[in-house]
Every structure is written in C-alpha cells, then in structure tokens.
C-alpha positions as CSV (number, residue, x, y, z in Angstrom):
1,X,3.4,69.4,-23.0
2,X,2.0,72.6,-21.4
3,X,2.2,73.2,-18.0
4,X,-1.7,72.3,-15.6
5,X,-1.5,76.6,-15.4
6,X,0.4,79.6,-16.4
7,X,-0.8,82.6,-13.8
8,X,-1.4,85.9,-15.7
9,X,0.5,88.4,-15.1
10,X,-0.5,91.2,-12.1
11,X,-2.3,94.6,-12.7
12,X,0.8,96.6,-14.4
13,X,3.9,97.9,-12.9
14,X,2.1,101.5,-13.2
15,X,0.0,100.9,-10.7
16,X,2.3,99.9,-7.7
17,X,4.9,101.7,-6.7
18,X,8.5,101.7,-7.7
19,X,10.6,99.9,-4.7
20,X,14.1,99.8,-4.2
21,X,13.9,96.4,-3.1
22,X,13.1,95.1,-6.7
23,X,16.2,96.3,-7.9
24,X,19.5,94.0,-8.5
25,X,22.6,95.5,-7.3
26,X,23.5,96.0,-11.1
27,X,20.6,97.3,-11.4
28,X,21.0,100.0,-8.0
29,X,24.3,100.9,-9.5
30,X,22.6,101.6,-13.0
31,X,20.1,104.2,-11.0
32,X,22.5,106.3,-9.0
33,X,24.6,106.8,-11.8
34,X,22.2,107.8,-14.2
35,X,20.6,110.6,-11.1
36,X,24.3,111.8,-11.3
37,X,25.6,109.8,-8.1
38,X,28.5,108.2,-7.5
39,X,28.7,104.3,-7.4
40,X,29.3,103.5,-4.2
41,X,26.2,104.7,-3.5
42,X,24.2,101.9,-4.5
43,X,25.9,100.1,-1.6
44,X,25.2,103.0,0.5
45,X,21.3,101.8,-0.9
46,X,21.7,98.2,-0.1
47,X,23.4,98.3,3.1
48,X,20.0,100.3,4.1
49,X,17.6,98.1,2.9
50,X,19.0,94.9,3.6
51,X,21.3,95.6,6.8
52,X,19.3,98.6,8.3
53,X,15.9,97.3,7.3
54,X,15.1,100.4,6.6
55,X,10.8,100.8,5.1
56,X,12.3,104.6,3.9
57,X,14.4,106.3,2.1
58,X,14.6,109.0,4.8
59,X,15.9,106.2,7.2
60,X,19.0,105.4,5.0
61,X,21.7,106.7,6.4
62,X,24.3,108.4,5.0
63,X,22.9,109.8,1.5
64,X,22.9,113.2,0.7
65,X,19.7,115.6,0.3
66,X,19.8,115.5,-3.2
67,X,19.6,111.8,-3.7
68,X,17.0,111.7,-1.4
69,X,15.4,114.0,-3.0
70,X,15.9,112.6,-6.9
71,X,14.4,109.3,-5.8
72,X,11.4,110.9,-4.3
73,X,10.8,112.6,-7.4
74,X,11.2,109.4,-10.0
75,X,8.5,107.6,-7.3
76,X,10.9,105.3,-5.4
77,X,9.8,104.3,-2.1
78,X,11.8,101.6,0.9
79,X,8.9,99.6,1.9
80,X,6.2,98.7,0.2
81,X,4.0,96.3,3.2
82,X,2.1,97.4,6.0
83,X,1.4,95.1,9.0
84,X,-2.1,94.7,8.9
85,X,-2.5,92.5,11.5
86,X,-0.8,89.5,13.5
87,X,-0.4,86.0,15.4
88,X,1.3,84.3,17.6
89,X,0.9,80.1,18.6
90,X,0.8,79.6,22.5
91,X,4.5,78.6,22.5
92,X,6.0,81.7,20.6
93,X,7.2,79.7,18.1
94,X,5.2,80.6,15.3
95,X,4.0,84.2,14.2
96,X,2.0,85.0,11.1
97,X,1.7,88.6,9.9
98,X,-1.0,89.5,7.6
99,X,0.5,92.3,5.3
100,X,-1.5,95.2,3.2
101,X,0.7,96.0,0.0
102,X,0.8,98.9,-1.8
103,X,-2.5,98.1,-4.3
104,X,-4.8,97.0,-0.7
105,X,-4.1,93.3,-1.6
106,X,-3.6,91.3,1.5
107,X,-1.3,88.1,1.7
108,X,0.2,86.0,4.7
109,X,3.7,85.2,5.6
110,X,4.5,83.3,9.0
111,X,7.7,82.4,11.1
112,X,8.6,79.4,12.2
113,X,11.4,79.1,15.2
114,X,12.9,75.7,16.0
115,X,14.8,75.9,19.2
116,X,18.3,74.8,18.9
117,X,21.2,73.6,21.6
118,X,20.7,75.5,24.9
119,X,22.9,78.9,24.9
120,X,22.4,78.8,20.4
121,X,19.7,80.5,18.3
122,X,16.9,78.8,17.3
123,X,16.4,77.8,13.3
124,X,14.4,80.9,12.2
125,X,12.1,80.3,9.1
126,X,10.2,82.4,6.8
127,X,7.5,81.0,4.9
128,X,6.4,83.4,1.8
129,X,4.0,83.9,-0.6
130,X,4.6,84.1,-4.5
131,X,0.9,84.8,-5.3
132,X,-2.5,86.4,-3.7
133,X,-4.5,83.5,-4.0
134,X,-3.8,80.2,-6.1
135,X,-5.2,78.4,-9.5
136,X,-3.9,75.6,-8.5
137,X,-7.0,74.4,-7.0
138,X,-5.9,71.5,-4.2
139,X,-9.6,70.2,-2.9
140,X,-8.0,70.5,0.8
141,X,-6.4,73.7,0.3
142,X,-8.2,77.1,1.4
143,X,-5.6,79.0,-0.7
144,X,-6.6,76.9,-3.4
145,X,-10.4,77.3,-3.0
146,X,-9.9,81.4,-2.9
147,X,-9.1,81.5,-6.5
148,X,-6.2,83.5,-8.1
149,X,-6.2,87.3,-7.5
150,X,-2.4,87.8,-9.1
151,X,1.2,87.4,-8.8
152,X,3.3,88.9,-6.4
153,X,6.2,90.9,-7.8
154,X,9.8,89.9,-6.5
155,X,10.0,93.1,-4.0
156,X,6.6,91.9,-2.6
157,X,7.9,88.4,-1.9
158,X,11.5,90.2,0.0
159,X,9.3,91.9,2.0
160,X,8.1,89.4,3.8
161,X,11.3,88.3,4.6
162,X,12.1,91.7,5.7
163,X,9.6,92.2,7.9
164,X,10.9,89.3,10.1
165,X,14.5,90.1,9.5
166,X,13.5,93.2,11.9
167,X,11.3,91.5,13.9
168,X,14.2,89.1,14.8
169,X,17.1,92.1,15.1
170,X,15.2,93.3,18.0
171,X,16.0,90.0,19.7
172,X,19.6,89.2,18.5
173,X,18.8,86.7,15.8
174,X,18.2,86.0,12.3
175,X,16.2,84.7,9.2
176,X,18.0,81.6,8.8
177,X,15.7,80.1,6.2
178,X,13.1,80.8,3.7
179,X,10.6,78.3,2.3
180,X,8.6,79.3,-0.9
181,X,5.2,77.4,0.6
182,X,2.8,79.8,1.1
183,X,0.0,81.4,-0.7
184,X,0.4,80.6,-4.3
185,X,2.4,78.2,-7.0
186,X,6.0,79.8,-7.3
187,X,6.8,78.1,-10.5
188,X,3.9,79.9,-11.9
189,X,5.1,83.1,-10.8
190,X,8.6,81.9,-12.3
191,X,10.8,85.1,-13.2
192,X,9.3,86.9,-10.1
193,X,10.0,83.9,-7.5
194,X,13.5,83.6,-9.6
195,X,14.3,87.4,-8.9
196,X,13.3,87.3,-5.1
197,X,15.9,84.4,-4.8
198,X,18.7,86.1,-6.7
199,X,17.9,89.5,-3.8
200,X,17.8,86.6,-0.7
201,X,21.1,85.4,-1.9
202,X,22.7,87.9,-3.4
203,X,26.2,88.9,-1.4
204,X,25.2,92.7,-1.6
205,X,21.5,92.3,-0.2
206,X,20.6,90.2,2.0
207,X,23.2,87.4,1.8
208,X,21.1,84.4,2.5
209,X,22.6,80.7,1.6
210,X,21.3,79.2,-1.4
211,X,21.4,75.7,0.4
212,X,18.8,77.6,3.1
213,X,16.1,78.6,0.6
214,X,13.8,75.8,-1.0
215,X,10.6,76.5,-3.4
216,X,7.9,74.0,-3.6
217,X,5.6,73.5,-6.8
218,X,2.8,71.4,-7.4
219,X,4.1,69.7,-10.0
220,X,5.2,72.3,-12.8
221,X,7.1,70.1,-14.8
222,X,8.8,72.5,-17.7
223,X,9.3,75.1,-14.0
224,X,11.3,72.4,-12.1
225,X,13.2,71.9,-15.7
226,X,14.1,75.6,-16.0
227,X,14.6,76.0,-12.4
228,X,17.7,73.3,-12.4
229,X,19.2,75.2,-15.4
230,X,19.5,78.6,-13.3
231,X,22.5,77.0,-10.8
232,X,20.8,78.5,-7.4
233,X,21.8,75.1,-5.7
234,X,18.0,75.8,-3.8
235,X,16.5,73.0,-2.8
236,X,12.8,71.9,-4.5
237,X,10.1,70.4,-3.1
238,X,7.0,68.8,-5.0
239,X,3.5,68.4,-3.9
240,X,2.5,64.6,-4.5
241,X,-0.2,63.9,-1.9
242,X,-1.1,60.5,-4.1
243,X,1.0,57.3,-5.2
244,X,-1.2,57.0,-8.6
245,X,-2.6,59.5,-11.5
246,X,-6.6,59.6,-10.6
247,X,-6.3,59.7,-7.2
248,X,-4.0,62.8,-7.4
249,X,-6.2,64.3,-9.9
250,X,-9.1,64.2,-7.3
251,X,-6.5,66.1,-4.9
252,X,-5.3,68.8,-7.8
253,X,-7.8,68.9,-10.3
254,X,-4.7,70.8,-12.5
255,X,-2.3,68.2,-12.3
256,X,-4.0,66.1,-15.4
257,X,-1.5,67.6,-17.8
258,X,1.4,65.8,-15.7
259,X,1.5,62.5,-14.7
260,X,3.4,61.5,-11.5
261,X,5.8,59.7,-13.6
262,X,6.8,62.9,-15.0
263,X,6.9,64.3,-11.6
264,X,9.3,61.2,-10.7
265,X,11.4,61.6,-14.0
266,X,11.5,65.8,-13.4
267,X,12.7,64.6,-9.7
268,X,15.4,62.4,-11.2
269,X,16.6,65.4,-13.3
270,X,16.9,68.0,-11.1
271,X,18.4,65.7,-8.9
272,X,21.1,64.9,-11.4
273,X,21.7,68.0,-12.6
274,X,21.9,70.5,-9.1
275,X,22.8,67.2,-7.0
276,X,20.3,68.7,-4.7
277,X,18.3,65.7,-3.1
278,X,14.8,66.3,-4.3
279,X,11.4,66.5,-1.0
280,X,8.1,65.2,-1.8
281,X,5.4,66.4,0.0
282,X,2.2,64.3,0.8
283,X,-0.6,65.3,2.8
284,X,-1.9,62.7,4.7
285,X,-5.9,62.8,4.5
286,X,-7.8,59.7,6.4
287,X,-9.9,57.7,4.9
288,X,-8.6,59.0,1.0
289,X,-4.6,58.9,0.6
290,X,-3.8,57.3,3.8
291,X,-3.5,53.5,4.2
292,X,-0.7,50.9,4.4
293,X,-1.5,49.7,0.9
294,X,-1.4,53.2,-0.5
295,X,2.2,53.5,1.4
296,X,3.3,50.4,-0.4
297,X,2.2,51.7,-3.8
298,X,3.8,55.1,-3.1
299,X,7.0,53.4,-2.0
300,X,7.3,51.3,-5.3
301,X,6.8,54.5,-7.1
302,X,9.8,56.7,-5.5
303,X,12.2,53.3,-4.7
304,X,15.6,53.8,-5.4
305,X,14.9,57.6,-6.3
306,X,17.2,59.1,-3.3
307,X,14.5,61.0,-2.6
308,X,13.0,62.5,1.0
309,X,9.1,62.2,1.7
310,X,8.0,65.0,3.8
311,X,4.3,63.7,5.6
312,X,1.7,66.2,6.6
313,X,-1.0,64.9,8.7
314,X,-3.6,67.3,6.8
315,X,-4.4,70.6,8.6
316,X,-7.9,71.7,10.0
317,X,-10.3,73.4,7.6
318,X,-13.6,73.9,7.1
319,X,-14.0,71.4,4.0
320,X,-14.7,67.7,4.7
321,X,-11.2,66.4,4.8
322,X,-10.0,64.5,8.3
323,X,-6.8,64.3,9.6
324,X,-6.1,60.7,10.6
325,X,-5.4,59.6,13.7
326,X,-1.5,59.5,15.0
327,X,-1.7,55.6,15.0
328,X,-3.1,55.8,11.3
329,X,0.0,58.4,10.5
330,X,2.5,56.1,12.1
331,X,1.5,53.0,10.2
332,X,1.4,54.8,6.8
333,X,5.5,56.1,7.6
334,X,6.5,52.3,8.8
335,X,5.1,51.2,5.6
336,X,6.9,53.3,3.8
337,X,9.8,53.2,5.1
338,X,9.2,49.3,4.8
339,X,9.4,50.0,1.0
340,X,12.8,52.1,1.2
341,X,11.8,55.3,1.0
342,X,13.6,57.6,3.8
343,X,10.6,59.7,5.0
344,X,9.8,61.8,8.3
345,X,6.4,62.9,9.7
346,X,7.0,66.9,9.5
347,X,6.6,68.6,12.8
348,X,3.5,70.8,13.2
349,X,3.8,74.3,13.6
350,X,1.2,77.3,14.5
351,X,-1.6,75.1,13.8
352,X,-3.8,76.8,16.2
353,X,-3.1,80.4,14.6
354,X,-4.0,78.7,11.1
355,X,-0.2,79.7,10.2
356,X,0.7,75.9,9.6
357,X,1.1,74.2,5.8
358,X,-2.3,74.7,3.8
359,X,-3.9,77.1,6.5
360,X,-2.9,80.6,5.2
361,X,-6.5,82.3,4.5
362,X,-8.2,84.0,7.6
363,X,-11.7,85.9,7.8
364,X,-9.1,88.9,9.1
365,X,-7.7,88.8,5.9
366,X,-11.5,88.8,4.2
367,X,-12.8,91.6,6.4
368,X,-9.6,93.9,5.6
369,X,-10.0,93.3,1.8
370,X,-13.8,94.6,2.0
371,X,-12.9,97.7,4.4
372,X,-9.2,98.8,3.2
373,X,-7.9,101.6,5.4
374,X,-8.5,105.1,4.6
375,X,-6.0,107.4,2.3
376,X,-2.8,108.4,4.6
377,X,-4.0,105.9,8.0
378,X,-2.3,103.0,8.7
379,X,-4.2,99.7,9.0
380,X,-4.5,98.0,12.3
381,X,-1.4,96.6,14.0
382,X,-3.2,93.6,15.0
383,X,-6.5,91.6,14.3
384,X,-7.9,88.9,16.0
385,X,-6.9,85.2,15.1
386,X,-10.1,83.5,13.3
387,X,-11.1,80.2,13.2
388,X,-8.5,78.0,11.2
389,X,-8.6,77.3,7.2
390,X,-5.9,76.5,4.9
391,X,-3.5,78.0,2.1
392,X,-0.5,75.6,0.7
C-alpha cells in the first residue's frame, strides 16, 4: 500500500552549505583524515560543536591553522541558523525562535520548560521541525494549510536543538528532551529525521537518551514499520484525532490510503517489536470529534492495546474550528477512561506566543520570507509575536 505522501526531496545539497553538524562521527573521522589530520581530531570537531556549541569553525578550540583553513576552503561552515526573531509566554516557560537557514527559508522551533522539585532543573524540551511547511494537509492545522516548501536536512533539524542547548548553558541547564512535532511529517522526511536522531543520541555528539526523543507521524504506516526496525528505542506518537475512517479523513484529507485499523495494527507492531508503549494523539475539536459517544467508540477501538491517548483541547486559529469547553474536555477523558483506555489531557504550553501543538506559523515568519535580510547583515534578533495560528 503506498504511503497518503512521500515529500520530495529539497533544492540539492549544492545549494546549501556544507555543515559539520550533518556529519556522523565516522563520518568526521573520514574528513580529517583525508585533509591529512590526525584522528583525534574529529573529537577535537565534535567536542566543539556539540559541547562548545560552537556556530564556527573559528570558535573550535584547539585546532591548528591549517585545518581551519582546509575546511574553509572545501566550504564547511559550524552553524548554519540565524535567529531571526523570538518569543517568550508570560510565565517564561515557553520560548519559540524563528530561525533563517542558510537558503532564507524560515521554520520555528520552541522550548518547553516544566518546573521540577524545588532546588532541581526543570524538564527542558525542544520541539523541532523536519520540514518547511507540511503536505499533510490537517483542516485545523496552519502548518498544514501553508503547503509544503521542502525537507529539512538532518543538520537543519540539530540546529534547533543547538540553539537551545546554548540558550540553556547560560543558565546551568540542559535540553533534556526533544519531540519531533513541529512543522512538518517526520516519517516523510525519513532518512533525514533518522540521521538527526542518530547525531542527538550519538555518545560522541550530543549524547541525548534515546528513551528522551519521540517522533510523531500522522499515520505513515510503511515509516512507523521501518522506524521499529532501526532499534533507536525512541518513542512514537500517532496523530488519530478521530475514532472512525470518514471522520478522520475530513480531519487529514491524506490519511485515505490508511485506515485506522492499520494505524492500530502498525501501533501493535511497534509496540511488539521496540516494547516502547505507543501515544495517540487526538485533538479535541467541539462540536466535530468531541462527544461522550465518540469517546466510547474510540475507546473500543484502542481497548486492550496498552496504549497512552494524549488529548489536545485544539489550539486557536484563524479557521473555524472551536476548542471545547473544559467541562466538554473532561467528559470526553471520563469516558474514555470509562472504556479502559489510560489517557491524560496534555498540559498547554505557550499558547499565547502561538508556540503550542498546531500553532507554529506566524505573520513574522510571512513578512521575513518576503523581505530576507540583505547579503552579509544579520536578520533581526527579535520580531514581534503575531496573532496566533497553528503548525502540528
């Protein structure tokens, strides 16, 4: 069965520059040997780019002139984002940053901090984007009304994390998670989102834990397949929103190729074959997806699955869809629980910044893309914080 959408692949490699940060540490070893380095360079490499967060080569310390120099020359560059502009929500909590890569395209990327004990670091989370737009086409889903512009390449997906790895330092804490939820479908991006998860994880670079790093899809059915095969032990999260076939097709006009059967028996799989217990995502819209009876039929669907149902009160956009009231949200997660399926409302976060789930598309990011900075100046640190609209 083919998959609902297969993105094409982005403008070619020629075009953007050659970063550091794309490169395995294989792969870094394989570079400064054939410049006529030693090997322990390539540590010398990684320990800059994922320890000293460094955005040049100039700022890695440690490697002689001549290295520096031999990079320059084959076109490698550190960084390959500029901070374009920025948000924060009233509490501090949440920050977005809007980024400018190297080709002018723009994407978002936000943090998410959940305080912990008093005296401990909070939960930091990094939610990134595998794509500059989406094809996916969710009705209630900015990102998904913007259309696809193209993938993001694995180094462009790091960055983001990068960029709040420093942001953090500079306080004394840390990226403690990374969720693959923002602009885009990763499991249409596959080897790219597959290679940014090898660099997060990877003991060399930047040494995150598997068990910390979830992707979601919308329902990619051969992706989630492939994706248990590779033994990352990440966790995967799938986009249902709807307990039956044509009311989920009115949500994601793609997902017609797959039915949510196959979504339940691709579930089962992966579940089986990582033992990673599988989230299902449902955005909670009033009036369409969001009644007792809809709960029920939902909770006969994923009974005795093992699974966890993640409800998202729908964000604010500028389409039609409502999001219900808190005593219509409570009765749709007693009903479902009343059916046996473990479930949790999910805890908002930077709504008012349009950072939360589905709202990652600003007029900023509209007005930068038609007035892209000028050859050798840097784009604005910060832009003001428009009216919300969504992105996954």
């Amino acid at each position: 069965m083919t998959e609902p959408f297969d993105a094409p692949e982005g403008p070619p490699a020629a075009e953007h520059a050659k970063s550091l940060l794309r490169l395995l540490p294989e792969e870094t070893e394989e570079l400064v040997t054939r410049l006529g380095q030693p090997r322990y360079r390539a540590d010398q490499l990684l320990r800059g780019l994922y320890g000293g967060f460094a955005t040049s080569i100039d700022d890695i310390n440690g490697l002689p002139a001549s290295l520096r120099a031999r990079l320059a020359a084959e076109g490698y560059v550190a960084g390959i984002a500029q901070e374009a502009g920025h948000s924060q929500s009233e509490d501090g909590l949440t920050t977005k940053l809007l980024l400018r890569l190297d080709d002018g395209t723009l994407i978002e990327t936000v943090l998410m901090q959940y305080p912990g004990a008093p005296g401990s670091h909070p939960r930091s989370t990094v939610c990134v984007s595998t794509q500059a737009g989406c094809a996916m086409g969710c009705v209630f889903c900015a990102t998904g009304q913007m259309g696809f512009e193209r993938n993001l390449r694995a180094e462009e997906i790091v960055s983001q994390v990068l960029h709040f790895a420093r942001l953090l330092r500079a306080r004394g804490e840390h990226v403690t998670n990374v969720v693959f939820m923002g602009m885009g479908e990763p499991l249409a991006n596959y080897a790219e989102t597959i290679r940014a998860v090898r660099l997060l994880t990877g003991a060399r670079t930047f040494g995150l834990a598997r068990r910390s790093i979830t992707i979601s899809t919308v329902g990619l059915v051969h992706g989630i397949d492939r994706l248990a095969g590779e033994g990352l032990q990440v966790g995967l999260a799938i986009s249902l929103h709807a307990p039956n076939d044509a009311l989920r097709q009115e949500l994601i006009p793609t997902a017609t190729p797959h039915s949510v059967g196959d979504l339940v028996a691709a579930a089962r799989r992966f579940y089986h074959q990582t033992g990673r217990r599988v989230t299902f995502e449902y955005a909670l819209i009033e009036g369409v997806n969001d009644t007792p009876e809809l709960a029920a039929e939902l909770g006969r669907v994923l009974h005795n699955l093992g699974v966890h149902v993640n409800l998202i009160p729908v964000n604010p956009t500028a389409g039609p869809f409502v999001r219900p009231s808190r005593q219509r949200v409570l009765a749709f997660e007693r009903a479902l629980r009343a059916a046996g399926v473990n479930c949790t409302v999910r805890v908002e976060k930077g709504t008012e910044i349009a950072a939360a789930c589905g709202q990652l598309r600003t007029a900023a990011a509209n007005a930068f893309r038609k007035a892209p900075s000028a050859p050798g100046r840097e784009s604005p640190s910060t832009a003001p914080s428009p009216a919300p609209s969504p992105g996954r």
